[in-house]
N, C-alpha and C positions, 0 to 999 in steps of 0.2 A: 889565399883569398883575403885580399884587403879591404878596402872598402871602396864603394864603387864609384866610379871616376863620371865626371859629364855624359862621357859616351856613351854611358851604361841608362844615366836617368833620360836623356834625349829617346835611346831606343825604345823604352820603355814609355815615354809618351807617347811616340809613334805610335804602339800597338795599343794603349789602350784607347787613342783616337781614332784607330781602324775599326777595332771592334763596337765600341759604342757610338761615333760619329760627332761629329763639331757641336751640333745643336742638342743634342741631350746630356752632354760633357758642360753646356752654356748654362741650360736650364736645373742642375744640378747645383752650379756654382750661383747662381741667381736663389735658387730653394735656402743654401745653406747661406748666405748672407742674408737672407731676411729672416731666418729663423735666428740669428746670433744678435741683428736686431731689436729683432724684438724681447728677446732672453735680456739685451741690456736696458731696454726702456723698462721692463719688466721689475728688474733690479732696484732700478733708481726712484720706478714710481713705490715700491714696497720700503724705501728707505726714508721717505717723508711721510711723515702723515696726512692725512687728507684730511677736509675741511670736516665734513663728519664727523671725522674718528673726534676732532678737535671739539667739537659742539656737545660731544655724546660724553664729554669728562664731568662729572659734576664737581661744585666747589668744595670742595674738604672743610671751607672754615667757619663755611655755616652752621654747620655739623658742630662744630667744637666750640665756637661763638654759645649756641642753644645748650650744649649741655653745660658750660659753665656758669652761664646765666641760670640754669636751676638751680644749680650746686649753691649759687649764691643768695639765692632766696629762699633756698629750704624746703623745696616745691621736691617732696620724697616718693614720686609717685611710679 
């Protein structure tokens, strides 16, 4: 028992085209291509950031700008 030769995957298409039929064998292969779709728009939109996320950053140096500016006036409050 080796490994299976053309004639063996041919037959085996055959039957499972008999059993299930042309058109829901279609609609299967049409279902799993747009789910793999949309899994990779899915991907690439989760690997940019988005205008939001960009807006919703505050600036860090205003922060550190203010508190050095106390530190230098002596404002100990």
């Amino acid at each position: 028992m080796g490994s299976l030769s053309i004639w063996h995957w041919l037959i085996v298409l055959l039957i499972v085209a008999l059993v299930f039929g042309t058109k829901k064998l279609r609609n299967i292969g049409s279902d799993l291509g747009g789910a793999v779709k949309g899994f990779k728009e899915g991907m690439r939109d989760a690997d940019a950031p988005s205008d939001a996320q960009k807006r919703e950053l505050p600036e860090s140096n205003t922060v550190d700008v203010d508190a050095k500016e106390k530190a230098r006036s002596g404002d100990s409050r």
